[in-house]
N, C-alpha and C positions, 0 to 999 in steps of 0.2 A: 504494500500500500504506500501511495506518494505520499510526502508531507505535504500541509497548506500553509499559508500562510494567518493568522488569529492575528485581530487587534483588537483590545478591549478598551470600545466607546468610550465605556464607564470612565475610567482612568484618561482618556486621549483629552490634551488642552488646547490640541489645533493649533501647533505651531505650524502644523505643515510644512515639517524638513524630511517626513520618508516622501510625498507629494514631489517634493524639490527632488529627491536624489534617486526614485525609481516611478515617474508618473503613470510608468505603464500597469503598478499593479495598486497603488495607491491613490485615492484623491480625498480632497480636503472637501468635504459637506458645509456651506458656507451659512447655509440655512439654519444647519445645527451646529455649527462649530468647533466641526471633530471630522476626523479624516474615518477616512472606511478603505475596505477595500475591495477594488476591484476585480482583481483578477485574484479568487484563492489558490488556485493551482498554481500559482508563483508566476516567476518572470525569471531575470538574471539574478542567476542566485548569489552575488558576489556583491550586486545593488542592495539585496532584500537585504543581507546582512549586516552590509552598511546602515539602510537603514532602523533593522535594529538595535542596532551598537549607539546610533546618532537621537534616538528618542531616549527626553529627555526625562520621560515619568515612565519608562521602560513598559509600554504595552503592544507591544508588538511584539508576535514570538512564531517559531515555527510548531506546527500544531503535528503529532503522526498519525 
């Protein structure tokens, strides 16, 4: 089974820096102001964990 990508709403304060550094599988909900994500099945997996290394309330993770 693949891993997905999880970002937990709850905790996200919409800085929207994984948006900045992988827009393919993240974007920032402006409405709600918190990122989500797009694509769970990942993208570049070298971005994604950039962007979880760059989030600053650490809710982004790889899920198995």
């Amino acid at each position: 089974m693949a891993r997905t990508v999880y970002l937990n709403e709850e905790d996200c304060i919409g800085c929207g820096m994984c948006q900045d550094i992988c827009p393919e599988v993240f974007r920032l909900n402006e409405d709600r102001n918190v990122a989500e994500v797009i694509r769970p099945e990942g993208g570049p997996e070298d971005l994604i964990d950039e962007a979880i290394e760059s989030c600053p309330v650490e809710c982004i993770h790889w899920k198995e």
